[in-house]
C-alpha positions as CSV (number, residue, x, y, z in Angstrom):
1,X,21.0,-14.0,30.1
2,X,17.7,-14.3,31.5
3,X,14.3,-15.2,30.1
4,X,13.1,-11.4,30.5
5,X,16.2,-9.9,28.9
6,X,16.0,-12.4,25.9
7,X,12.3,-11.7,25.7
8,X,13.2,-7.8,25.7
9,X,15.7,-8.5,23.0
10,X,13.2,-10.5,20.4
11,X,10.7,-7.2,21.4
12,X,13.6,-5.4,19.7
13,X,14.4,-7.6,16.7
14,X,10.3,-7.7,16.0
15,X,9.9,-4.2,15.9
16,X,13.1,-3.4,13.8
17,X,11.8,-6.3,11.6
18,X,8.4,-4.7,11.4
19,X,9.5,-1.4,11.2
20,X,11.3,-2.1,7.7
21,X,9.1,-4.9,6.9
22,X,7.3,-2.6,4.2
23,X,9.9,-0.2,3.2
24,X,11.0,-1.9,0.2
25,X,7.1,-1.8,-0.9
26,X,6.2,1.9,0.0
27,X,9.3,3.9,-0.8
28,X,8.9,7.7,0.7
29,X,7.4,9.6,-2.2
30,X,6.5,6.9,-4.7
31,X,3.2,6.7,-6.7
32,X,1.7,3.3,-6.5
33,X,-1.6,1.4,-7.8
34,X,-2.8,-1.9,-7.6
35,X,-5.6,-3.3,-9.7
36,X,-8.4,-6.0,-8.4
37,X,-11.4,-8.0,-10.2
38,X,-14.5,-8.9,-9.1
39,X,-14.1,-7.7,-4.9
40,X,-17.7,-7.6,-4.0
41,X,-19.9,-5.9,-6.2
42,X,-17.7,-4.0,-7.6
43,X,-16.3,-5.3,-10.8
44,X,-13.1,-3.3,-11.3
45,X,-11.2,-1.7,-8.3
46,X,-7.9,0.5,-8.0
47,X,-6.0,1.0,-5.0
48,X,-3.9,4.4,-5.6
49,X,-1.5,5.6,-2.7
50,X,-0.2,9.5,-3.6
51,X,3.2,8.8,-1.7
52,X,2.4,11.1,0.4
53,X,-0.8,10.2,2.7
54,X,0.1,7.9,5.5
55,X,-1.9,6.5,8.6
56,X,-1.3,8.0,12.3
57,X,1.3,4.1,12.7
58,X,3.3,5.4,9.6
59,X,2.1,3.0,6.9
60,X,0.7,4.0,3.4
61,X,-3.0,5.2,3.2
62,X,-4.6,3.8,-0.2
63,X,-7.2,5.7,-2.0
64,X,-9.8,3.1,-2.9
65,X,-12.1,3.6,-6.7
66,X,-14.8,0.9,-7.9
67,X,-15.8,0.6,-11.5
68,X,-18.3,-1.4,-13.1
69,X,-17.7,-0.2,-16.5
70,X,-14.3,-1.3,-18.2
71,X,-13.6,1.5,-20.1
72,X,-13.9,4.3,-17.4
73,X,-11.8,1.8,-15.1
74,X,-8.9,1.4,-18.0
75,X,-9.2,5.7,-18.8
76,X,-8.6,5.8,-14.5
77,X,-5.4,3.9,-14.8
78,X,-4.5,5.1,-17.6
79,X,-4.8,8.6,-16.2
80,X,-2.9,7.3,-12.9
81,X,0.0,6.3,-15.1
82,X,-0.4,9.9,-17.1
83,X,0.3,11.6,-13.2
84,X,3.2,9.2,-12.6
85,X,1.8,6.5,-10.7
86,X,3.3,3.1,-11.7
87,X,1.5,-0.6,-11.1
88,X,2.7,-2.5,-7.6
């Protein structure tokens, strides 16, 4: 083999890699949240994804809400859960 074919065959492996990199994480359909503290100003934030919205590459778009106030943020998530969501 030559050094271009064996460069065209890692192109392949990397993008099969990266194609199912994530697809263990975002399974088609699944609700997901994820829960941060103290990101900027923001004292509580939840990342939701709807299984369903994804960017023009493919990947899963997050909805983004900021709380400063601990029991509206825990009511949020505990409405998430409520709609079937379940924590990443």
């Amino acid at each position: 083999m030559n050094r271009q074919a064996v460069a065209r065959e890692l192109v392949a492996v990397a993008r099969e890699l990266a194609a199912s990199k994530w697809d263990h994480i975002y399974p088609d359909g699944r609700k997901w949240y994820h829960t941060m503290t103290g990101v900027g100003k923001a004292k509580y934030v939840v990342n939701f994804h709807n299984g369903v919205s994804t960017h023009k590459d493919g990947s899963a778009f997050y909805d983004v809400a900021l709380f400063s106030n601990k029991r509206v943020f825990a009511r949020f998530v505990r409405d998430l859960e409520k709609q079937g969501y379940k924590e990443e």
